[in-house]
mmCIF file of the C-alpha atoms, coordinates in Angstrom:
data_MODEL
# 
_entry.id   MODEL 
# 
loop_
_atom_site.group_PDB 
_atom_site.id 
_atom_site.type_symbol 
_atom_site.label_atom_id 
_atom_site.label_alt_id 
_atom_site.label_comp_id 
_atom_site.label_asym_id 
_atom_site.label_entity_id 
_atom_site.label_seq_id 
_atom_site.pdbx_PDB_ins_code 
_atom_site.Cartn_x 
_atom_site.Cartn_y 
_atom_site.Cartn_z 
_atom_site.occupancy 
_atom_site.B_iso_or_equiv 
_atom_site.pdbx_formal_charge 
_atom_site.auth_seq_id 
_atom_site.auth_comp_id 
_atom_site.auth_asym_id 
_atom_site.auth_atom_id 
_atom_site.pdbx_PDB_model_num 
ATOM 1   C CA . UNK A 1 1   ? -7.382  22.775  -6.711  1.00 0.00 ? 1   UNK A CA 1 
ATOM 2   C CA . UNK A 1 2   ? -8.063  20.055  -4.296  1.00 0.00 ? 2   UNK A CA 1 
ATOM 3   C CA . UNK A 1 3   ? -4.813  18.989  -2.485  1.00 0.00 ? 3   UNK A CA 1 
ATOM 4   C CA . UNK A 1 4   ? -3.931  15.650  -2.499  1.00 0.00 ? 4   UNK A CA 1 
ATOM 5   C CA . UNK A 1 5   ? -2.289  13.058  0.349   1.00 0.00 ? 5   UNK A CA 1 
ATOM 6   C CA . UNK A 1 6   ? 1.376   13.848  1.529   1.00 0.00 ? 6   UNK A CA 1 
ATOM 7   C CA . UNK A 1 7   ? 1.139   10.285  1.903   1.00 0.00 ? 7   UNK A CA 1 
ATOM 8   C CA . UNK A 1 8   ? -0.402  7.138   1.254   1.00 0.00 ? 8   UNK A CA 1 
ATOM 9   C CA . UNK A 1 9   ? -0.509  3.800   3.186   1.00 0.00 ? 9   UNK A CA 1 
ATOM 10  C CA . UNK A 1 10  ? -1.703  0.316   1.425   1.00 0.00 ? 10  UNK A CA 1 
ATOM 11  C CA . UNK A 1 11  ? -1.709  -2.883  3.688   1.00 0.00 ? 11  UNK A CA 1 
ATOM 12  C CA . UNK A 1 12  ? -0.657  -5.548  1.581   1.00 0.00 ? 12  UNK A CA 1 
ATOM 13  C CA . UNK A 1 13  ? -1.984  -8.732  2.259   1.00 0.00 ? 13  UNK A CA 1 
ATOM 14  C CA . UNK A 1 14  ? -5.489  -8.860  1.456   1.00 0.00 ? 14  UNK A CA 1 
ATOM 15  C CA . UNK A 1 15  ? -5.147  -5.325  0.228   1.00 0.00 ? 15  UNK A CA 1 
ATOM 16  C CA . UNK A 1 16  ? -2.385  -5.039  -2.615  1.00 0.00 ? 16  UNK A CA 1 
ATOM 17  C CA . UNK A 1 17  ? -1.916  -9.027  -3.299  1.00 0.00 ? 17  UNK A CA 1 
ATOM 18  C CA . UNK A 1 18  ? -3.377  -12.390 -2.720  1.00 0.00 ? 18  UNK A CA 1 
ATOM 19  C CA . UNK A 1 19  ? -2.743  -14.724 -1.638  1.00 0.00 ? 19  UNK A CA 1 
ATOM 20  C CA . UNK A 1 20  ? -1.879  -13.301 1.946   1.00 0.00 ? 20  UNK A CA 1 
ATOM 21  C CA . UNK A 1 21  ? 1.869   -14.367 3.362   1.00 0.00 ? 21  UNK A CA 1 
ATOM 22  C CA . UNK A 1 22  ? 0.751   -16.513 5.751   1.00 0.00 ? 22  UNK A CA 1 
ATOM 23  C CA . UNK A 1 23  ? -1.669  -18.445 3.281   1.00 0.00 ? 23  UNK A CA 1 
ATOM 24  C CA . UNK A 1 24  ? 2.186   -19.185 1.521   1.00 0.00 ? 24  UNK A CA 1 
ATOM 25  C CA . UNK A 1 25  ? 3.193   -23.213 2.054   1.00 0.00 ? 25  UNK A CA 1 
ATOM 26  C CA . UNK A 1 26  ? 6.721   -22.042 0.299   1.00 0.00 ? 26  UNK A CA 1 
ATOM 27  C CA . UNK A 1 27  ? 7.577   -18.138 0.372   1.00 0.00 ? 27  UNK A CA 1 
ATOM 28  C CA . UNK A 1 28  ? 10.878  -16.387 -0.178  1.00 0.00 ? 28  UNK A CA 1 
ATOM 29  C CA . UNK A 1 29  ? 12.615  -16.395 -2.314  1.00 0.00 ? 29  UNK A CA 1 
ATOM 30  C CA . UNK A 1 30  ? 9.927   -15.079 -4.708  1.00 0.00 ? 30  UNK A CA 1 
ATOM 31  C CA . UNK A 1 31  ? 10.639  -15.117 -8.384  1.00 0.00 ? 31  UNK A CA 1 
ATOM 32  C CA . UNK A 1 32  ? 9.058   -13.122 -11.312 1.00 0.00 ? 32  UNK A CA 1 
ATOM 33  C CA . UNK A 1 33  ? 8.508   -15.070 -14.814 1.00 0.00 ? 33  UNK A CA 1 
ATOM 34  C CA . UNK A 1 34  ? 9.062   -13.565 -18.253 1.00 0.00 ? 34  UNK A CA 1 
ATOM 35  C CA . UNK A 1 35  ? 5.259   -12.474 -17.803 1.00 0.00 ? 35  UNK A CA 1 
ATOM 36  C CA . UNK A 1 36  ? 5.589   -10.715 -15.336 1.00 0.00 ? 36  UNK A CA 1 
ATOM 37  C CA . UNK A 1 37  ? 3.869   -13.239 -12.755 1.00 0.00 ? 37  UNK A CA 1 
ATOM 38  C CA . UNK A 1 38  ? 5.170   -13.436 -9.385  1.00 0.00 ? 38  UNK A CA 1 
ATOM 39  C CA . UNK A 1 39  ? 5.612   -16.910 -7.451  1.00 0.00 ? 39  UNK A CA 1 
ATOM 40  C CA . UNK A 1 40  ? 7.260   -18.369 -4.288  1.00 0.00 ? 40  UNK A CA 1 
ATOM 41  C CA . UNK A 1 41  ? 9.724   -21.024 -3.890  1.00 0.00 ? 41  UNK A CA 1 
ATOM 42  C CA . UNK A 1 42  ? 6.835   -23.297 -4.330  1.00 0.00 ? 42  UNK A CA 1 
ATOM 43  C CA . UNK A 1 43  ? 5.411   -22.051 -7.339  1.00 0.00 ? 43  UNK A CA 1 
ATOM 44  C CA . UNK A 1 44  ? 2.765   -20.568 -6.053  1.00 0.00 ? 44  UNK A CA 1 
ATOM 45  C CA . UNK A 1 45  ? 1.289   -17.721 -8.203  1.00 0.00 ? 45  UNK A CA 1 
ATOM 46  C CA . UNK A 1 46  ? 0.794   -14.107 -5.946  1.00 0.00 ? 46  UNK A CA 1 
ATOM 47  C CA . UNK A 1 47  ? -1.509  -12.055 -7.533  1.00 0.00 ? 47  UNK A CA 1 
ATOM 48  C CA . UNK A 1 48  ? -2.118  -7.705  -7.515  1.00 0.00 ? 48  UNK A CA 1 
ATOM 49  C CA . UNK A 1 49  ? -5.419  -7.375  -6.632  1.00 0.00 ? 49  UNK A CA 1 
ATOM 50  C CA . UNK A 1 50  ? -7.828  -5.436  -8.638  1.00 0.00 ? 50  UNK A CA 1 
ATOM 51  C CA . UNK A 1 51  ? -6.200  -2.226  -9.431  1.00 0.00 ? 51  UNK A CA 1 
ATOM 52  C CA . UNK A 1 52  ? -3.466  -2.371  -7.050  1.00 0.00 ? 52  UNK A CA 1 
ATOM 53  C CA . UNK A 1 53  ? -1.065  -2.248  -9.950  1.00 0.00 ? 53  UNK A CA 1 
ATOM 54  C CA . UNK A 1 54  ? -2.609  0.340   -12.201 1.00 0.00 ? 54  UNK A CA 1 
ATOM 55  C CA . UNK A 1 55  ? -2.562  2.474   -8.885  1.00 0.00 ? 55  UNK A CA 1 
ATOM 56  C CA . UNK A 1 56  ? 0.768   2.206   -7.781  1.00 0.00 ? 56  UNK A CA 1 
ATOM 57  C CA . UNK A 1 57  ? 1.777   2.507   -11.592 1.00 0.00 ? 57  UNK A CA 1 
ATOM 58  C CA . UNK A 1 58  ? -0.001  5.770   -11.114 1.00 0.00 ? 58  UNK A CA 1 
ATOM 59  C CA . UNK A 1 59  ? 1.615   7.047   -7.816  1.00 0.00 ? 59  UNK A CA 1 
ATOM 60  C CA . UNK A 1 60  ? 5.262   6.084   -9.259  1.00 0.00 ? 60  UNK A CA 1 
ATOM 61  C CA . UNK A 1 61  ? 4.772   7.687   -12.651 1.00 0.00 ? 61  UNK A CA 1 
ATOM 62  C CA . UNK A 1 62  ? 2.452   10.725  -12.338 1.00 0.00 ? 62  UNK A CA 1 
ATOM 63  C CA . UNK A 1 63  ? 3.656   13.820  -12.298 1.00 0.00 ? 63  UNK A CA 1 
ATOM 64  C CA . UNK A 1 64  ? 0.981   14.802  -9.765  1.00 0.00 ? 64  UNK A CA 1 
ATOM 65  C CA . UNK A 1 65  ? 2.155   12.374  -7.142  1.00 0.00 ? 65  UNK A CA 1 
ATOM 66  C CA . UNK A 1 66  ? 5.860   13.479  -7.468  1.00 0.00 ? 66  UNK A CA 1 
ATOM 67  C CA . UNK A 1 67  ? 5.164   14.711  -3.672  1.00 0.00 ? 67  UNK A CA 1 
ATOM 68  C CA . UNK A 1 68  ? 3.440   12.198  -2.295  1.00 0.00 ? 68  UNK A CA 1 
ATOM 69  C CA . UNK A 1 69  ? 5.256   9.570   -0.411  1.00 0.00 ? 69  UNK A CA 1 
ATOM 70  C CA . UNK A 1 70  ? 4.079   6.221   -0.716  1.00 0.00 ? 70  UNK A CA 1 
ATOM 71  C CA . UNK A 1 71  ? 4.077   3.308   2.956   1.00 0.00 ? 71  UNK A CA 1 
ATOM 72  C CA . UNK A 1 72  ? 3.400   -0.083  3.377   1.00 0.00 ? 72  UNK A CA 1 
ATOM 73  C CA . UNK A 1 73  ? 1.841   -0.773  6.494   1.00 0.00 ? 73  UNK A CA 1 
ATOM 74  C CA . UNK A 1 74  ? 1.232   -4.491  7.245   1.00 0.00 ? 74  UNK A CA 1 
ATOM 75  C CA . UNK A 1 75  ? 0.628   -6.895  10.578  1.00 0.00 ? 75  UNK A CA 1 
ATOM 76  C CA . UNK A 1 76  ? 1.993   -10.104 8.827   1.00 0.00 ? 76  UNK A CA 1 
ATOM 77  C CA . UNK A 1 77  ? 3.720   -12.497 11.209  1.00 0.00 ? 77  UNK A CA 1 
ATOM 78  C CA . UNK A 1 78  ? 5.983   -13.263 7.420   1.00 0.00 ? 78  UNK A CA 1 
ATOM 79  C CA . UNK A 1 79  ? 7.881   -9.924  7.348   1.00 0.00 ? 79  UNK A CA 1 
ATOM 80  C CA . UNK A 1 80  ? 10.877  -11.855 5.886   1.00 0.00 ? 80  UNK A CA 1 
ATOM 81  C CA . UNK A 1 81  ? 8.771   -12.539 3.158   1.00 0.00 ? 81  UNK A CA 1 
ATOM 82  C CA . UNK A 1 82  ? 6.979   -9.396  2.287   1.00 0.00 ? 82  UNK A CA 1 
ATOM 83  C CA . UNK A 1 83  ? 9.996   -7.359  1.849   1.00 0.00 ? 83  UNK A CA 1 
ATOM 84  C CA . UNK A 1 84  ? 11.304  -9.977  -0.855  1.00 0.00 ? 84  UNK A CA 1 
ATOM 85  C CA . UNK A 1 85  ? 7.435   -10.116 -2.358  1.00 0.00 ? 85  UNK A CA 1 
ATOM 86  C CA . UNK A 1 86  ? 7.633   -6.346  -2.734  1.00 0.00 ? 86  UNK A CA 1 
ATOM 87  C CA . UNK A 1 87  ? 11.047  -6.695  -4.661  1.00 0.00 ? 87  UNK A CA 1 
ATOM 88  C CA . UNK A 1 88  ? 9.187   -8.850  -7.131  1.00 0.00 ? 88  UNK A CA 1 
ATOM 89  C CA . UNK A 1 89  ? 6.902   -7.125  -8.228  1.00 0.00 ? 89  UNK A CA 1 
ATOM 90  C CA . UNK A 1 90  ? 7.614   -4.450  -10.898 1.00 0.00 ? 90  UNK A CA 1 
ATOM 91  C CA . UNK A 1 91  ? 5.436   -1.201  -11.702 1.00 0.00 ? 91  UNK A CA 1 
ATOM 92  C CA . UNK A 1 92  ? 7.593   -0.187  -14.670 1.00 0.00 ? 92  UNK A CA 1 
ATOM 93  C CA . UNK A 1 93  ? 8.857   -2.065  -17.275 1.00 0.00 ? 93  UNK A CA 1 
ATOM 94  C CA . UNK A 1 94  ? 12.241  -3.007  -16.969 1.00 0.00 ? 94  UNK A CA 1 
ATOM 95  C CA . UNK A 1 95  ? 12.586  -0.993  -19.917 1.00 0.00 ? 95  UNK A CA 1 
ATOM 96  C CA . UNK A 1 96  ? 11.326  2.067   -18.493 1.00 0.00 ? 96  UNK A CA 1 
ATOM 97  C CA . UNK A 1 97  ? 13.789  2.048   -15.871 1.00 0.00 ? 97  UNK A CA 1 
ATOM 98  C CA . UNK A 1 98  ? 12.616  -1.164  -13.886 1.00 0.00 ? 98  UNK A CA 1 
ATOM 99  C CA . UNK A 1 99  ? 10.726  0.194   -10.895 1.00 0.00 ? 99  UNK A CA 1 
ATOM 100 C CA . UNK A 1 100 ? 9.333   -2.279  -8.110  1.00 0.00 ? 100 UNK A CA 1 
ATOM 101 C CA . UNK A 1 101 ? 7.098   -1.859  -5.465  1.00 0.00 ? 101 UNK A CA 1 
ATOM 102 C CA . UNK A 1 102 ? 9.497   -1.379  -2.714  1.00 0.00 ? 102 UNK A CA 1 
ATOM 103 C CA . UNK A 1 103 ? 11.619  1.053   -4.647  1.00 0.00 ? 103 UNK A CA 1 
ATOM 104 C CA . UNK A 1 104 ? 8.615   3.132   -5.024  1.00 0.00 ? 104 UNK A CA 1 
ATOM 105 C CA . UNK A 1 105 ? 7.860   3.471   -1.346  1.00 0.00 ? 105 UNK A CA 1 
ATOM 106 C CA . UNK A 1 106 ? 9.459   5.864   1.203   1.00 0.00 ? 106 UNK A CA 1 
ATOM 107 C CA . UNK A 1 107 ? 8.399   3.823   5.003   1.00 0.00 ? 107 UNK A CA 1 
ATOM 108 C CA . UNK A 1 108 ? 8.100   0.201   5.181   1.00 0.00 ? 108 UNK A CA 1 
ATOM 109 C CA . UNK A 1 109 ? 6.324   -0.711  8.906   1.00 0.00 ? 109 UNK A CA 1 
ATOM 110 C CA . UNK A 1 110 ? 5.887   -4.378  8.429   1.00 0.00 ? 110 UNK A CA 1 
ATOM 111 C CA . UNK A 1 111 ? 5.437   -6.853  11.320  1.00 0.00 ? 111 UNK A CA 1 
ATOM 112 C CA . UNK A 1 112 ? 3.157   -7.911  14.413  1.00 0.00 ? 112 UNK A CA 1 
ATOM 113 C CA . UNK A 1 113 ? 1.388   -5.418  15.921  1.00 0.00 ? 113 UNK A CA 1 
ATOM 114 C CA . UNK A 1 114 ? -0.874  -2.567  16.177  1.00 0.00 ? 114 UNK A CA 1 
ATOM 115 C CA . UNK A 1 115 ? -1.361  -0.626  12.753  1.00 0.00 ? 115 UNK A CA 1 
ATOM 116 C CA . UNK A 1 116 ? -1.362  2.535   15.444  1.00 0.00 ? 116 UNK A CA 1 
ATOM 117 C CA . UNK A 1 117 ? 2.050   1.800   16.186  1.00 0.00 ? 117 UNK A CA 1 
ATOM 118 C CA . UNK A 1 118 ? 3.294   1.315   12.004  1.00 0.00 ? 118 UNK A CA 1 
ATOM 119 C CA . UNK A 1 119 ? 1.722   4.936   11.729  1.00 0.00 ? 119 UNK A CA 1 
ATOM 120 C CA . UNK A 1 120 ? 2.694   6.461   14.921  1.00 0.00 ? 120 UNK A CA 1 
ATOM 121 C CA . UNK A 1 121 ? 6.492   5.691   13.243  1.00 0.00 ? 121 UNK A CA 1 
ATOM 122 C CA . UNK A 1 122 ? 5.800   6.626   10.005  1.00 0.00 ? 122 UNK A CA 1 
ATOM 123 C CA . UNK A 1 123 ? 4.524   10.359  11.096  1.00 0.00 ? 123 UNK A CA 1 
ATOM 124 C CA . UNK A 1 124 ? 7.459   10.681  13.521  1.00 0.00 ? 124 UNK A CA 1 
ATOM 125 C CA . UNK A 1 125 ? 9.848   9.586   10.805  1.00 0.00 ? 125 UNK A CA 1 
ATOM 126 C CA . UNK A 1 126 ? 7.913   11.494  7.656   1.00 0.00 ? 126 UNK A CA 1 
ATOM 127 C CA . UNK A 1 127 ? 6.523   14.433  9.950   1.00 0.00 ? 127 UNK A CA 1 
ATOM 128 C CA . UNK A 1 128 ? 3.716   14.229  7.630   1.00 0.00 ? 128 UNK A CA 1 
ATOM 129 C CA . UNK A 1 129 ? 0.464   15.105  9.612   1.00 0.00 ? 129 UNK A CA 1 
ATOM 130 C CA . UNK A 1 130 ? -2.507  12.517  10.557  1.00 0.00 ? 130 UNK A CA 1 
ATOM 131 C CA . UNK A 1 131 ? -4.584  14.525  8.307   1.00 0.00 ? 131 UNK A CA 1 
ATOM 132 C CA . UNK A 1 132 ? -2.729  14.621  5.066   1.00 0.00 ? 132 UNK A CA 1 
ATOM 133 C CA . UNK A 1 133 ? -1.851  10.541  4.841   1.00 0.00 ? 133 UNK A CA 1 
ATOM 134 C CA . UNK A 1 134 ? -4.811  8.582   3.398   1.00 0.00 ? 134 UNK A CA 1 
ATOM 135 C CA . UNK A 1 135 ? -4.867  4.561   3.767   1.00 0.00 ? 135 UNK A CA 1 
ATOM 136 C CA . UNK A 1 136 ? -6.221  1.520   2.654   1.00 0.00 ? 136 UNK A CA 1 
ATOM 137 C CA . UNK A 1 137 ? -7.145  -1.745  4.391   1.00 0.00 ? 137 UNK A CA 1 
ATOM 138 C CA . UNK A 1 138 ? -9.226  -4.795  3.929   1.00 0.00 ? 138 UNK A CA 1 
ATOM 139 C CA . UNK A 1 139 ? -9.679  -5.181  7.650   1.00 0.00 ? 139 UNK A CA 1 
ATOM 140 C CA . UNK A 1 140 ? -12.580 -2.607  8.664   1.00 0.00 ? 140 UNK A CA 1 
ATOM 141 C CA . UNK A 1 141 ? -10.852 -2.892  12.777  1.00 0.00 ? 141 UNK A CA 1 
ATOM 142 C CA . UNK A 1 142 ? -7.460  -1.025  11.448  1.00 0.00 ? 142 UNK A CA 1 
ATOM 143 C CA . UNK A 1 143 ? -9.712  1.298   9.739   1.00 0.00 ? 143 UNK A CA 1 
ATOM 144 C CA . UNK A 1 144 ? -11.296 2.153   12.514  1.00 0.00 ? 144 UNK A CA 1 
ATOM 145 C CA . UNK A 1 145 ? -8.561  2.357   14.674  1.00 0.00 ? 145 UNK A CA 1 
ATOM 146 C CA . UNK A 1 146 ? -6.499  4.203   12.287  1.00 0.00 ? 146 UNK A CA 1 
ATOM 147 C CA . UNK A 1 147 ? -8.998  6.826   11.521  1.00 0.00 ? 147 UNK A CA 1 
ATOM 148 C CA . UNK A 1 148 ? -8.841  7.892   15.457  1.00 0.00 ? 148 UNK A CA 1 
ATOM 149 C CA . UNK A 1 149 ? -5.722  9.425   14.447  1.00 0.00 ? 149 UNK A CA 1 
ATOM 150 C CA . UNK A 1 150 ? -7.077  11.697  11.898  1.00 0.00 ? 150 UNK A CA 1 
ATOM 151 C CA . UNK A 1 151 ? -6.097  9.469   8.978   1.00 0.00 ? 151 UNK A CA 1 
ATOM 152 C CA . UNK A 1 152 ? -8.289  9.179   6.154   1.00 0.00 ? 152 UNK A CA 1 
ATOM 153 C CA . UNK A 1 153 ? -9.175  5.509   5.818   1.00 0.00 ? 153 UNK A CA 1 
ATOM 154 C CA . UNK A 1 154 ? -10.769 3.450   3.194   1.00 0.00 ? 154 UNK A CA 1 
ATOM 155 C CA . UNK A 1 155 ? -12.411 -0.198  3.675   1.00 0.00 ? 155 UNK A CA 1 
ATOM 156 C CA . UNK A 1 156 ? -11.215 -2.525  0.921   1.00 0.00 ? 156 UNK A CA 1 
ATOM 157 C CA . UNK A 1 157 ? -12.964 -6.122  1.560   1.00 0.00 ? 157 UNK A CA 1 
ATOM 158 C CA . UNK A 1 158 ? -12.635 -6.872  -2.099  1.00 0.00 ? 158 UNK A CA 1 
ATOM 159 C CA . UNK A 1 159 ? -8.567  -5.331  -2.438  1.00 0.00 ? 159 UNK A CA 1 
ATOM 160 C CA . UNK A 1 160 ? -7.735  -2.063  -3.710  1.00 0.00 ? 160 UNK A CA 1 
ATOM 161 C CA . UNK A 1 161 ? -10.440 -1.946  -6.337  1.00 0.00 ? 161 UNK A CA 1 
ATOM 162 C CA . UNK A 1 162 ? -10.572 1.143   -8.778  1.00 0.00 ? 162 UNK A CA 1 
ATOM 163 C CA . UNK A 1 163 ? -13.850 2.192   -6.913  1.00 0.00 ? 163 UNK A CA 1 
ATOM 164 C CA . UNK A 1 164 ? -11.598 2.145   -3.518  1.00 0.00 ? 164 UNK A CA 1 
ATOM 165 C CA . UNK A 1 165 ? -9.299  4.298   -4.653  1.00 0.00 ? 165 UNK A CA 1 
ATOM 166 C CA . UNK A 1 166 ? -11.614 6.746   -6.527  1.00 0.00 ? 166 UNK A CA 1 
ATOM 167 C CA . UNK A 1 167 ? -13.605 6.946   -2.843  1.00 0.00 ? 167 UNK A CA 1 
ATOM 168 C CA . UNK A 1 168 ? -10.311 7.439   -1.204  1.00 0.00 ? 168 UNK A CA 1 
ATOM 169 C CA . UNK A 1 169 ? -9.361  10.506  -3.076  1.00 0.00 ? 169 UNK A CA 1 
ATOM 170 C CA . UNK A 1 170 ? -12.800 11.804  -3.288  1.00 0.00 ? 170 UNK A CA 1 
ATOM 171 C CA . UNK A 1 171 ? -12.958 10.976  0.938   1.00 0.00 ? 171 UNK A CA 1 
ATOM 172 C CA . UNK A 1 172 ? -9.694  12.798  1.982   1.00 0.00 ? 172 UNK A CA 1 
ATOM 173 C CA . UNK A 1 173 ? -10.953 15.882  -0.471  1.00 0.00 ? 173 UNK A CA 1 
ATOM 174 C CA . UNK A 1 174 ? -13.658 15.995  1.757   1.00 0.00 ? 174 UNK A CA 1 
ATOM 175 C CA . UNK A 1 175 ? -12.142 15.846  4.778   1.00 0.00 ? 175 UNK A CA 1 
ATOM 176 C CA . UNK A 1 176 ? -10.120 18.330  3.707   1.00 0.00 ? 176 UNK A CA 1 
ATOM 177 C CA . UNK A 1 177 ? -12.479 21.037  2.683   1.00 0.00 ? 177 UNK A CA 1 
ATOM 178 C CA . UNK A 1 178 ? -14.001 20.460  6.248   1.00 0.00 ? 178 UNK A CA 1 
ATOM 179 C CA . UNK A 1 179 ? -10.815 21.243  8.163   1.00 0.00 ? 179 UNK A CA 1 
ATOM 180 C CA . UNK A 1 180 ? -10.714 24.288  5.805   1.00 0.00 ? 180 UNK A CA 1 
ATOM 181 C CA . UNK A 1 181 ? -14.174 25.689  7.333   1.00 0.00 ? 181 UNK A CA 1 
# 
């Protein structure tokens, strides 16, 4: 059986939602309508992207991820308002227990700076290696950066897109199997 990430990293802006915190003329406090829809103070509507909420629906609910630990790993300058956006945004119904997206995550590395630095953090606070995290990012420089570390990383101009996530999974088996040679 192929083993699977000890960890996975989304950035958010860009990545998980739209528009991106900075793009925000209101911000916190965020509120969610009987939809489900997410807005800020101004009433303006953030969005999952793609399949960012089928995945992390996935990763909270799946027995298979039961082991993996899920990070956010974001440069916004609007950290103040990404933790509250996070709280907004369920992944299971508040029937079903009422899950949102930062309940669901285990490290949080949000603000200014080098994505190096979020994951430097993250593996002395997890001890999870380079190797077993995987991560996704719509900007291909933290990509690149982040993949000097031995991290699995996957380009997502468009968000996390179904066909991101499948080439994630399918990437760090890969890389896997290679360190096993």
């Amino acid at each position: 059986m192929t083993r699977i990430p000890k960890l996975i990293a989304f950035d958010l802006d860009g990545t998980l939602w739209w528009p991106e915190m900075y793009m925000l003329d209101g911000g916190a406090p965020f509120r969610r309508d009987k939809s489900g829809a997410v807005f800020d103070k101004r009433n303006e509507r953030i969005e999952l992207m793609g399949a960012s909420e089928e995945v992390l629906r996935e990763l909270a609910t799946d027995p298979k991820w039961k082991d993996t630990e899920i990070a956010y790993v974001s440069r916004t300058e609007y950290p103040e308002w990404a933790i509250p956006c996070l709280k907004t945004f369920l992944v299971t119904p508040e029937g079903q227990g009422g899950r949102n997206l930062l309940d669901i995550s285990a490290y949080q590395e949000i603000y200014p700076g080098s994505k190096i630095t979020h994951f430097k953090k993250i593996h002395k606070d997890s001890a999870v290696p380079y190797e077993d995290m995987l991560f996704f990012d719509n900007e291909k420089w933290n990509c690149t950066e982040c993949s000097r570390l031995g991290i699995v990383c996957v380009y997502t101009p468009r968000g996390l897109t179904r066909e991101a996530w499948d080439r994630g999974l399918a990437d760090f088996a890969t890389a896997q199997a290679s360190r096993q040679q």
